[in-house]
N, C-alpha and C positions, 0 to 999 in steps of 0.2 A: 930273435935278433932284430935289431931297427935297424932298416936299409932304405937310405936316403941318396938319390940317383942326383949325380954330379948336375947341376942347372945351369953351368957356364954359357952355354946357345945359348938357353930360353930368356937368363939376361940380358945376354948381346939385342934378343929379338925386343925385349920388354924397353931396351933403351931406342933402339929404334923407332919401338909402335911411340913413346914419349914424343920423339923429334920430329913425328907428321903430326900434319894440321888436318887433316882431313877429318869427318865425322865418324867414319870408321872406325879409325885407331883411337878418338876420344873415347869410342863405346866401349871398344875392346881393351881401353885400360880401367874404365871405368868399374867394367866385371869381373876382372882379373881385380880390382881392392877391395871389391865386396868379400866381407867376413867368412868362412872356412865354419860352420855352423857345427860341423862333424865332430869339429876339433875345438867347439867353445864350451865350456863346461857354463849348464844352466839350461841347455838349447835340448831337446827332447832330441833331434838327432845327435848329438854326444852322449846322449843317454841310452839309445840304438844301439849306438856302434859298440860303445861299454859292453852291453847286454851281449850283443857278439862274440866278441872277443873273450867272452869270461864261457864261452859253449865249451862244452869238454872236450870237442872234437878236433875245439879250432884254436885250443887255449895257450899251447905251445909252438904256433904258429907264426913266422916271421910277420912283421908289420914294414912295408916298403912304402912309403913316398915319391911320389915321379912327378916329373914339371905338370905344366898345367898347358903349356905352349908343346904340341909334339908336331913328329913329322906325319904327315897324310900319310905316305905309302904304307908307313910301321902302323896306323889306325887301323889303312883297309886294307892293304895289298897283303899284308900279312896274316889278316885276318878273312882269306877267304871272302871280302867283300866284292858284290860283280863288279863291273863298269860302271854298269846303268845303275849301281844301287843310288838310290835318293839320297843318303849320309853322305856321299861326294857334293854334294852340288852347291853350292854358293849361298842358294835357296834355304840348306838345310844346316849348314855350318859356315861357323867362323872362320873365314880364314885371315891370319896374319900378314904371309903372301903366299908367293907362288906353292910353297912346298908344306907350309908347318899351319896348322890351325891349333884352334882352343879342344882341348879333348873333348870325344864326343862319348866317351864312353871308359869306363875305369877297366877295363879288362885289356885296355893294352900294357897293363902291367909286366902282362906275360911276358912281352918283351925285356923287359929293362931288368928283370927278374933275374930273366937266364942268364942276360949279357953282365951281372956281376962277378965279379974273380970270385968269393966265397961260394955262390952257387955252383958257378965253372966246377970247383974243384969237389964240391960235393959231388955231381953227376959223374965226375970220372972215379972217384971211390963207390958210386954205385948205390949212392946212398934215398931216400925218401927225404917229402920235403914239403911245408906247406906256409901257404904267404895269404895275406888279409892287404887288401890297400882298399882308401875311401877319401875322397873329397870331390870337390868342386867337380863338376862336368857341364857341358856348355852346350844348347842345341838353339834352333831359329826357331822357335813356335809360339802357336796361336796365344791369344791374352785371353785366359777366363780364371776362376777361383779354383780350378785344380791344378795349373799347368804354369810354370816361368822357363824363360828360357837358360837361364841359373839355378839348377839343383844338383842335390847330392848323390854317390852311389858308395856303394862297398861289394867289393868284389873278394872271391877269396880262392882258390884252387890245394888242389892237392894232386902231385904225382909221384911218381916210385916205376923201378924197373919193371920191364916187362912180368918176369920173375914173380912178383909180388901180384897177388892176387888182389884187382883192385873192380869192382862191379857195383852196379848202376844202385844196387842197394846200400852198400854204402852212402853213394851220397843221399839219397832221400831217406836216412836216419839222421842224418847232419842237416839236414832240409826242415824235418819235426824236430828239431832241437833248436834251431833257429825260431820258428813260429812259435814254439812256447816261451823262449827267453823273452820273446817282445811281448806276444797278445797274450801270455800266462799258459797253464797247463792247460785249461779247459777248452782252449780255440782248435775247434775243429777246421784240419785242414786236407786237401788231396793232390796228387801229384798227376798233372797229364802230359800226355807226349807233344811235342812242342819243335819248332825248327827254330835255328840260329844257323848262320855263318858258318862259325869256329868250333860246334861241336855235335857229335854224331853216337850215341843219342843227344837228344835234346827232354829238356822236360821245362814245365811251367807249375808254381803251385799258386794252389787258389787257397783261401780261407771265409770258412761261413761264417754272415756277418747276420743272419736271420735272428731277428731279436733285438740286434745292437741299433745304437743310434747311428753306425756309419752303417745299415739297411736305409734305401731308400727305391722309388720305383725306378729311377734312370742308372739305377747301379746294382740292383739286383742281391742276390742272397748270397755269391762267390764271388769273390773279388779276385783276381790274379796280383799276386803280390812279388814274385820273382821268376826269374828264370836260370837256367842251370844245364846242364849236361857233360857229358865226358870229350875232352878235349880231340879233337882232331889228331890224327899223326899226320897228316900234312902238313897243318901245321902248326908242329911242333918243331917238323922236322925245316921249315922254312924258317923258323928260332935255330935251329943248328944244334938241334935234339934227337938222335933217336934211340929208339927202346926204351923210351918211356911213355906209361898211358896215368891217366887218375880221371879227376873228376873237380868240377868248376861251378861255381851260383855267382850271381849280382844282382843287386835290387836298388830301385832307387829309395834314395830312405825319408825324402819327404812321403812317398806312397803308405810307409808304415806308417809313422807319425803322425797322417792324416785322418786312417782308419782308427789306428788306438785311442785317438782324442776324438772322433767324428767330426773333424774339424771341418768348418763352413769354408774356411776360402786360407789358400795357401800362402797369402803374403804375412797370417798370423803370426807364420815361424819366425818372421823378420823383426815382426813389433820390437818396438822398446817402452811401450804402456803397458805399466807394471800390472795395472790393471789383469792387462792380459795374460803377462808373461807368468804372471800368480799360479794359471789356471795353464799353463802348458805342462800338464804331467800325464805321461804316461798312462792310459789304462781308465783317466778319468774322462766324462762326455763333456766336452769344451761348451759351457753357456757363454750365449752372447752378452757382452757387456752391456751395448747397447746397440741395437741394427738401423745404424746412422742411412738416412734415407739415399735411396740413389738422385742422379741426375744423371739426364739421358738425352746425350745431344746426335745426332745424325750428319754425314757427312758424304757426299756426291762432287764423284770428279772425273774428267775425262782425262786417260794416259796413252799412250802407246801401247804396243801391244806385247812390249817387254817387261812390263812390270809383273812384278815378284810379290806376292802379298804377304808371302813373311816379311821381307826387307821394310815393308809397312809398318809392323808389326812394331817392328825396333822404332822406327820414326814415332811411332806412338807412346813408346817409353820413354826415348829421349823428352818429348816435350812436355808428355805428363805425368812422369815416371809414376808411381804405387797410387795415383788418385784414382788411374782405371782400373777398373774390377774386370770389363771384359769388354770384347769387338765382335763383335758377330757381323758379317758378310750377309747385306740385306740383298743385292740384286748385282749382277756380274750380265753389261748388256753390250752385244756387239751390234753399230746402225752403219756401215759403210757412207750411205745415202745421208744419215744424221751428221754421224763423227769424224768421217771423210777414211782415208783407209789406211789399216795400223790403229784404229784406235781404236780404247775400249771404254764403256763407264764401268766405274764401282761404284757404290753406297754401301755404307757400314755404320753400324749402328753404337754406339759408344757408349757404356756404362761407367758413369764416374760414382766413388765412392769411397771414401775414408776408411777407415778401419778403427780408427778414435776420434774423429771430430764430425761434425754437421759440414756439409760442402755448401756456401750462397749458391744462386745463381749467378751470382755479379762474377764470382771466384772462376766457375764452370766457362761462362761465357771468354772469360779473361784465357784461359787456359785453350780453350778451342778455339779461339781467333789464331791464335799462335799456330798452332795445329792445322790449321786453313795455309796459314803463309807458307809455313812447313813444307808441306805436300806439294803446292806450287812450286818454290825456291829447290824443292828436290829432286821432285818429276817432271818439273816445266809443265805441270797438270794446270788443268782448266777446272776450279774449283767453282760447281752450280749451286 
């Protein structure tokens, strides 16, 4: 069954985030119309999720859709997240406002799941039950060619009455049947134990990549490619569940799509040079088209001592959005005596780079003067 959770809030919120002026809400709509990749036929992750869905295990398995705008509490509170967890913080998530952010992770499914009347009535007839959901997820992090702060997940669960005998082996048959659908029969993979929040066990699988072109020395011969374990009765029972247990995985699925193709830098998934998009298949070693040269400009400024260097992060996208490749954090210095007190310097290093064209310097220089004002007009930063 295809279960698509009512979005009347998340538009109320989406016409709101429209009617601020602020820089925030432009970013935050900005990422909310970026393309649903999972769900584009042509895009190696619609060709993932496909691969999924077609597992024997998971093949009659409901498919749910949920906003993309949820509430905080139902993220973490429900999910066993602490206080202090880092996923709360401003730092690390979107938030809309006070209460609802951009989802940071596809497995609060679980909620929106239980809470529909068809499900409802299955658990009081006592019945089993399993759901797949995947799209868009949203976190604050670093700029380099593994990593955006827009990617994809698919999550999927399975649960049934106490009754029904349901164990940790199970899922990790469902775990080797996922790793073959994607990387083929022959990918060796293994299952270790692993912690998460929301489930007890927890497990992690790795797959060896010894041999392959996604082997390299900074990433080694096992890759971790998802996580998984059996769901909580806590909470389940704080979903307004009990007597029932199963078992739970999600993976982000550029991570696969990266390893399957050995792909050099993650913004490839986004191209629209056919060139490239030619060679986005599954299974094949992505050759460069052409490894258009970097330019590499450097940038020092004195802030307060509030500043937040993901929140940087975005300011860096905003102004040059896919030209950078990556920011690396040259020197973080505290001089009371220098910078007077509350302040701090940064320097970061800035990698700009095409993904289908040669970048001038004239282009580069253009693009980082802006990037100078930026920072100033943002941080009221003292740019050296």
């Amino acid at each position: 069954m295809d279960i698509k959770i009512d979005r009347s809030d998340e538009m109320r919120l989406r016409e709101e985030l429209a009617a601020r002026t602020d820089a925030e809400a432009a970013r935050i709509n900005r990422y909310l119309g970026m393309a649903d990749l999972s769900r584009t036929p042509g895009s190696p992750l619609y060709e993932i999720t496909e691969r999924v869905k077609q597992v024997s295990g998971l093949a009659n398995f409901d498919i749910i859709e949920i906003p993309e705008i949820v509430p905080a509490d139902i993220s973490f509170d429900l999910f066993d997240f602490p206080a202090d967890h880092p996923a709360r913080s401003t730092s690390d998530t979107y938030y809309v406002d006070d209460k609802n952010i951009l989802r940071t992770h596809d497995t609060v499914f679980w909620y929106y799941y239980l809470q529909h009347p068809e499900i409802k009535a299955r658990i009081e007839r006592g019945e089993s039950m399993g759901a797949l959901c995947y799209g868009k997820v949203y976190r604050k992090d670093e700029i380099d060619s593994r990593h955006m702060n827009i990617f994809h997940q698919l999550g999927g669960w399975y649960i049934a009455p106490e009754s029904e005998k349901v164990e940790p082996e199970d899922l990790k048959n469902v775990l080797g049947d996922i790793v073959h659908a994607v990387f083929g029969p022959d990918m060796k993979h293994r299952v270790n134990d692993d912690t998460f929040p929301y489930t007890d066990p927890s497990f992690e699988v790795e797959v060896n990549v010894a041999g392959t072109a996604a082997e390299g020395p900074a990433r080694g011969e096992w890759l971790e490619v998802l996580g998984s374990g059996m769901p909580k009765a806590s909470v389940l029972k704080k979903m307004g569940v009990e007597g029932y247990h199963g078992w739970a995985f999600g993976f982000g699925i550029e991570r696969l799509a990266i390893i399957s193709m050995a792909l050099p830098d993650i913004r490839l998934l986004w191209s629209t040079d056919e060139r490239i998009k030619k060679q986005l298949v599954l299974g094949n070693a992505f050759k460069e088209v052409s490894k258009y040269p970097p330019v590499v400009r450097d940038i020092s400024f004195i802030v307060t001592s509030d500043f937040t260097p993901n929140n940087y992060f975005d300011l860096v996208r905003d102004v040059a959005g896919d030209l950078v490749e990556e920011v690396a954090l040259l020197d973080r210095y505290e001089n009371e005596e220098k910078f007077g007190a509350g302040k701090l310097s940064y320097a970061y290093r800035i990698t700009y780079r095409s993904i289908d064209r040669t970048l001038t310097s004239e282009e580069v220089d253009t693009v980082h003067k802006k990037l100078e004002e930026a920072t100033t007009s943002t941080y009221g930063a003292q740019v050296r």
